[in-house]
N, CA and C atoms as an extended XYZ file, in Angstrom:
264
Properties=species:S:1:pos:R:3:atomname:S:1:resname:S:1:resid:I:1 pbc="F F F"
N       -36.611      -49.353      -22.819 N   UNK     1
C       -36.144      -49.444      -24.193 CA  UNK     1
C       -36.559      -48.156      -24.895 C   UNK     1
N       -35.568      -47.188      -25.251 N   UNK     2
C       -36.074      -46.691      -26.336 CA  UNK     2
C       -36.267      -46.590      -27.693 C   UNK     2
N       -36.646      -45.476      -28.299 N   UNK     3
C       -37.709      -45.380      -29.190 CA  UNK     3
C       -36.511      -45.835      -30.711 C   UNK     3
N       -34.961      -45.856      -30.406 N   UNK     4
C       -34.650      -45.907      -31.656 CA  UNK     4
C       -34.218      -47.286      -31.664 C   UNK     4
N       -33.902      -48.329      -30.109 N   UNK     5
C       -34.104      -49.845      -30.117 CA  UNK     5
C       -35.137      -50.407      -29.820 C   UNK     5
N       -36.291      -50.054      -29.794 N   UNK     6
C       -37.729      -50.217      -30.588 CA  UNK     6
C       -38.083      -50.849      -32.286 C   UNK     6
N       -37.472      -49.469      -32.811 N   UNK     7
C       -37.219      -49.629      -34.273 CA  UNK     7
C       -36.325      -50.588      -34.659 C   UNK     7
N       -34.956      -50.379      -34.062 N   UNK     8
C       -33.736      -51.727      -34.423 CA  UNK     8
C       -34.541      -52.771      -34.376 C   UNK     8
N       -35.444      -53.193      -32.837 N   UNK     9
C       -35.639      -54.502      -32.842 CA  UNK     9
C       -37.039      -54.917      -33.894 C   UNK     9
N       -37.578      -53.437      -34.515 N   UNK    10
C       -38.844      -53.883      -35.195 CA  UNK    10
C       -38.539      -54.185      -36.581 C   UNK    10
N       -37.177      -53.779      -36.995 N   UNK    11
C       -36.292      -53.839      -38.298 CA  UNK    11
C       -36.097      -54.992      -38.149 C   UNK    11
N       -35.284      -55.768      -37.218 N   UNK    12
C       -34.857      -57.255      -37.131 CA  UNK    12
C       -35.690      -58.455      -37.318 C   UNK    12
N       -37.200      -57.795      -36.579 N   UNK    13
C       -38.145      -59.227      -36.696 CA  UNK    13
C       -38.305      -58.795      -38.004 C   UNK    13
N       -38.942      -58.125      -38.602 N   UNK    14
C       -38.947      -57.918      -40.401 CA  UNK    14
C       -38.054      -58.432      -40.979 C   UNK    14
N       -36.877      -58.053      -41.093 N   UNK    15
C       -35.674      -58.944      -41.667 CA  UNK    15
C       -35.702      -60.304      -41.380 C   UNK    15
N       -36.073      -60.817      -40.118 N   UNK    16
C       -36.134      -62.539      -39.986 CA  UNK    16
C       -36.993      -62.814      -40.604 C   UNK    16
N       -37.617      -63.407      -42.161 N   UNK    17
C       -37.997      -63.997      -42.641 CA  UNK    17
C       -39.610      -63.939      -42.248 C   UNK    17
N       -39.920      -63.072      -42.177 N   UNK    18
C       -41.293      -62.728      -41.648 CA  UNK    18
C       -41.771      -64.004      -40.340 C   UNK    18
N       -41.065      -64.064      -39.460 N   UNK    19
C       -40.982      -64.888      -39.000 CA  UNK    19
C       -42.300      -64.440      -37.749 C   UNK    19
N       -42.737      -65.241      -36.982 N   UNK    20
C       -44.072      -65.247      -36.543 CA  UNK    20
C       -44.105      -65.957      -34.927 C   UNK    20
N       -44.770      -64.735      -34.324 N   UNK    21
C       -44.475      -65.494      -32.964 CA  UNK    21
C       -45.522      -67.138      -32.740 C   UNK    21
N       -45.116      -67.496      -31.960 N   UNK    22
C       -45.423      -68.892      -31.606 CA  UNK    22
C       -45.798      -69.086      -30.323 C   UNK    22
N       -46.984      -69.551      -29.673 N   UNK    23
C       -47.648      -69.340      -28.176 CA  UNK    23
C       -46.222      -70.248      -27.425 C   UNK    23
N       -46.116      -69.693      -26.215 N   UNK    24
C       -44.993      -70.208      -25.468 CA  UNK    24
C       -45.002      -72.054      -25.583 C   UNK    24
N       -46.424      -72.041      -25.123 N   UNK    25
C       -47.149      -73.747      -25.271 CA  UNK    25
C       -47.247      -74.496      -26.081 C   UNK    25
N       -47.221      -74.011      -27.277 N   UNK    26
C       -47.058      -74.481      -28.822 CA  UNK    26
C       -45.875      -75.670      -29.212 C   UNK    26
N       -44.476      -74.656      -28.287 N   UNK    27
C       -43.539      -76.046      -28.402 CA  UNK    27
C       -43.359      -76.846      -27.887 C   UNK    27
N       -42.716      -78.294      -28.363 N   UNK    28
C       -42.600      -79.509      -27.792 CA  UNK    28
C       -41.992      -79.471      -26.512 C   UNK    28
N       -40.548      -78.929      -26.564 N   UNK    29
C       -39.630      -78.487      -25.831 CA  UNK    29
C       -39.553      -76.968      -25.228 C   UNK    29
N       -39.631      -77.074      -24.340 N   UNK    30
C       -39.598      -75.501      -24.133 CA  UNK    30
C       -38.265      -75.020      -23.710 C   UNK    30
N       -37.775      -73.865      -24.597 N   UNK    31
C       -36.139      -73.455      -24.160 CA  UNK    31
C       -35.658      -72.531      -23.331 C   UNK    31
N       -34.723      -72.677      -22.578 N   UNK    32
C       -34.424      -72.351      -21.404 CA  UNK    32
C       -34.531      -70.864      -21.323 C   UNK    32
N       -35.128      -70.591      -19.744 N   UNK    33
C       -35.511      -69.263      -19.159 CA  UNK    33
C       -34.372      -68.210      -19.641 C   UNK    33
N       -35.080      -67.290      -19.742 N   UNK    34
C       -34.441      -66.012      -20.208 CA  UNK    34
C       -33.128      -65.398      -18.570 C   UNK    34
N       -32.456      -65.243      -19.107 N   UNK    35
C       -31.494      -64.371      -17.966 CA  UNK    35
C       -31.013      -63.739      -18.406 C   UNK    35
N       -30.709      -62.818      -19.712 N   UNK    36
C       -30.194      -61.557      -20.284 CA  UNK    36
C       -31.052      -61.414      -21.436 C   UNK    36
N       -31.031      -60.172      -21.948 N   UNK    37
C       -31.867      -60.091      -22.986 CA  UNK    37
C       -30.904      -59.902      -24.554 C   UNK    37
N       -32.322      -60.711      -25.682 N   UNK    38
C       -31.186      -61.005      -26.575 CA  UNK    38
C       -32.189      -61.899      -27.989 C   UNK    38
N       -31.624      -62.412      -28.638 N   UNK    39
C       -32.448      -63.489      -29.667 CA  UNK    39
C       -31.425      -64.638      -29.426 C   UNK    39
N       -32.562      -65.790      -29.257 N   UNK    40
C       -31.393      -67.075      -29.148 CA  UNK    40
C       -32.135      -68.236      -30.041 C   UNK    40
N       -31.628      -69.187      -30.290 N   UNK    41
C       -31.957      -70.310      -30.931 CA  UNK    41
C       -32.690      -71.222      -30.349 C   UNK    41
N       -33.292      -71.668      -30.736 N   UNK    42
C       -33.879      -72.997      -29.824 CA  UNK    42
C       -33.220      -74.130      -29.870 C   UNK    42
N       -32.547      -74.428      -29.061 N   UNK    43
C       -32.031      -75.634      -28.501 CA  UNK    43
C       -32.028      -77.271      -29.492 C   UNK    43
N       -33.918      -77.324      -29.644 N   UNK    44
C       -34.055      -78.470      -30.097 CA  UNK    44
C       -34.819      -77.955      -31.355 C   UNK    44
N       -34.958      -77.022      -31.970 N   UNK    45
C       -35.757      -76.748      -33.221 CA  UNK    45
C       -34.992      -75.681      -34.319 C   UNK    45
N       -34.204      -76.194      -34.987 N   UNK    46
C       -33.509      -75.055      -36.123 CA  UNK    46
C       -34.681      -74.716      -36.549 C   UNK    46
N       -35.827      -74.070      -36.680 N   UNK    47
C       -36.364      -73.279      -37.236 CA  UNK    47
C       -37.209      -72.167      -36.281 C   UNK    47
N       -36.519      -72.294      -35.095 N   UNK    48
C       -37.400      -71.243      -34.004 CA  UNK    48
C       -36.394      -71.096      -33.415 C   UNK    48
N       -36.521      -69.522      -32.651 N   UNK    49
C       -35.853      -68.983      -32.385 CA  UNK    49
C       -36.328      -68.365      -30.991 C   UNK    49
N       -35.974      -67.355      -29.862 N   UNK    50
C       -37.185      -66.717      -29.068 CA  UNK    50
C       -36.022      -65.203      -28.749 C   UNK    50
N       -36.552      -64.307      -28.190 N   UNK    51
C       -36.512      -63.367      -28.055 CA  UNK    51
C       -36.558      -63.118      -26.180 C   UNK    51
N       -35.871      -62.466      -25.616 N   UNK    52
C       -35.734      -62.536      -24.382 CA  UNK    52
C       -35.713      -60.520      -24.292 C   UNK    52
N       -36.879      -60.057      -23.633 N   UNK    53
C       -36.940      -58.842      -23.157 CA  UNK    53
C       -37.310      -58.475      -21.508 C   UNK    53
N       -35.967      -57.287      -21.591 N   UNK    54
C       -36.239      -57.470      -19.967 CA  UNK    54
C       -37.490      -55.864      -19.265 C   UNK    54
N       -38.028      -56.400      -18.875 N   UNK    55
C       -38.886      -55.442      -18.616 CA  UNK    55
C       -39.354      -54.989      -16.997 C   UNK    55
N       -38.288      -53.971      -16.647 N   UNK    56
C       -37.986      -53.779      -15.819 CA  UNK    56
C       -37.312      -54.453      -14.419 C   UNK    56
N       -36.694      -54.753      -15.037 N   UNK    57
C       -36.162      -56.361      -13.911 CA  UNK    57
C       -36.572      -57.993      -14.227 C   UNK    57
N       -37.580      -57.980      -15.079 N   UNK    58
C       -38.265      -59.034      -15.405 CA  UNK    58
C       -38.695      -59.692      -16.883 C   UNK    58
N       -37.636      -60.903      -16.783 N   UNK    59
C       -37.543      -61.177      -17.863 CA  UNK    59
C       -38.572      -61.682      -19.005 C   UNK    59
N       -39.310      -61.599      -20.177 N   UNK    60
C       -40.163      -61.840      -20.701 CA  UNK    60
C       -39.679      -62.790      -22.102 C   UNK    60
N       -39.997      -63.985      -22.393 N   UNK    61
C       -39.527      -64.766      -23.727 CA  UNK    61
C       -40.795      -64.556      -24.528 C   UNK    61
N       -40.441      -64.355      -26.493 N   UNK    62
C       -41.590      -64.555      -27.153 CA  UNK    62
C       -40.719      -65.281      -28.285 C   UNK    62
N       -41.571      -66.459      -28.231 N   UNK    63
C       -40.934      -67.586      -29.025 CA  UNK    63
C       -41.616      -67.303      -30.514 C   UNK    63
N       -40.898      -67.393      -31.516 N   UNK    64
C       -40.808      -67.194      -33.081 CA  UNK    64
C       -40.576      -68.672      -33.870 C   UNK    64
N       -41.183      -68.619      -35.127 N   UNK    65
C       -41.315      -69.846      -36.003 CA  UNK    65
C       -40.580      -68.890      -37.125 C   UNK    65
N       -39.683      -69.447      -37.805 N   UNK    66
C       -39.337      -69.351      -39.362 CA  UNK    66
C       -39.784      -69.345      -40.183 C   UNK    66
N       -40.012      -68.418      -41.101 N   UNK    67
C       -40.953      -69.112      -42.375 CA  UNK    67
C       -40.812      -70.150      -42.719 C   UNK    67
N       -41.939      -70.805      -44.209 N   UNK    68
C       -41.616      -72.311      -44.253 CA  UNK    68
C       -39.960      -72.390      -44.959 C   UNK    68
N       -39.377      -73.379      -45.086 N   UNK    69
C       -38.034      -73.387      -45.493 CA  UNK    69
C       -36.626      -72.845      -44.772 C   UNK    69
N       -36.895      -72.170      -43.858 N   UNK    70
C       -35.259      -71.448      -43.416 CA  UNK    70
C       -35.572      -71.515      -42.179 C   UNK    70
N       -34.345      -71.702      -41.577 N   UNK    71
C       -33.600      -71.553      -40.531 CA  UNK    71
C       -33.332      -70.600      -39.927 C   UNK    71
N       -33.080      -70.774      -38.512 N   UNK    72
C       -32.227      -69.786      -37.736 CA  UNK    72
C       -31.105      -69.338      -37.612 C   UNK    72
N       -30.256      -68.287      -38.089 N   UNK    73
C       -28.905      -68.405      -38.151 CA  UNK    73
C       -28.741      -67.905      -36.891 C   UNK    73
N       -28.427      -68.070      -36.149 N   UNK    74
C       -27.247      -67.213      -34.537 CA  UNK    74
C       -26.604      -66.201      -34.673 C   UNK    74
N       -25.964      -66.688      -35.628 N   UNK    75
C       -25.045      -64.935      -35.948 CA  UNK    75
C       -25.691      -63.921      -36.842 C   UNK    75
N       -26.295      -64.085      -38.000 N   UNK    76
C       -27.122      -63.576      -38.290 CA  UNK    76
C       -28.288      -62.497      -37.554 C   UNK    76
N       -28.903      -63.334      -36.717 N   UNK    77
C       -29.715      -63.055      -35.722 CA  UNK    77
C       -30.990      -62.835      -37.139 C   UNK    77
N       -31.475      -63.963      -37.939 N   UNK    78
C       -32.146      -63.923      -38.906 CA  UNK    78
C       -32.820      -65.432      -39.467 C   UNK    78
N       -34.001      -65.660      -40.142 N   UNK    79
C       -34.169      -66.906      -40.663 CA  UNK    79
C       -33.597      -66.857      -42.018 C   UNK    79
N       -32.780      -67.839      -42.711 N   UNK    80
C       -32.185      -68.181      -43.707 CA  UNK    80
C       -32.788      -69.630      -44.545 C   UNK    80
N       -32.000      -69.361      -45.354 N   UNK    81
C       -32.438      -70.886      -46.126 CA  UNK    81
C       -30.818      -71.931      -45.779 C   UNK    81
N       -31.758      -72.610      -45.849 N   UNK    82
C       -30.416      -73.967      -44.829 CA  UNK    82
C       -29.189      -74.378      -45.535 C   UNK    82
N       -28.808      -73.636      -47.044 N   UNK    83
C       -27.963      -73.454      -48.027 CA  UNK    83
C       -26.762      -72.178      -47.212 C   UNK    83
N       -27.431      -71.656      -46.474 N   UNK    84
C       -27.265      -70.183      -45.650 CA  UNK    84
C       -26.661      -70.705      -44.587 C   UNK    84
N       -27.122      -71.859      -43.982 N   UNK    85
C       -26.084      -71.645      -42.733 CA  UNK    85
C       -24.846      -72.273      -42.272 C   UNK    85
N       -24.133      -72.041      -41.396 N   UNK    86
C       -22.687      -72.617      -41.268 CA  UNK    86
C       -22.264      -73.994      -41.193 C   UNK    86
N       -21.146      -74.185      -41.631 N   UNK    87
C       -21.143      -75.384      -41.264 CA  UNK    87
C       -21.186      -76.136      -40.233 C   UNK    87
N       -21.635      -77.621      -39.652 N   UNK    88
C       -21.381      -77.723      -37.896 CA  UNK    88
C       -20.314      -78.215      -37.877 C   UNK    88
């Protein structure tokens, strides 16, 4: 990874709602193994999200909490307030 998607991705966690990593073990559910790299939603928790980095062949997840109040948007790739997100 370089040094200027470093920054992109250090801009993005800032922009998500100061959102805060979360020990892998922490969640109830744990969401499915990383196979491309990327930000995805959690499955069973609108307010966490995880992060999938590949590091050198090998994939690494760091799971994120929302601040209090907002959500995960997907497209976004951001925590929102639940006024914020789409309809289902």
């Amino acid at each position: 990874m370089n040094r200027t998607h470093r920054a992109a991705a250090a801009l993005l966690l800032a922009l998500a709602g100061f959102a805060c990593p979360v020990p892998a073990q922490a969640s109830a559910a744990t969401p499915p193994a990383c196979t491309e790299e990327g930000f995805f939603p959690n499955p069973d928790d609108q307010s966490m999200f995880y992060r999938c980095v590949d590091f050198d062949g090998t994939f690494t997840r760091f799971d994120f909490q929302c601040g209090p109040g907002t959500l995960y948007h997907p497209e976004l790739m951001t925590c929102v307030h639940p006024w914020q997100m789409p309809p289902e």
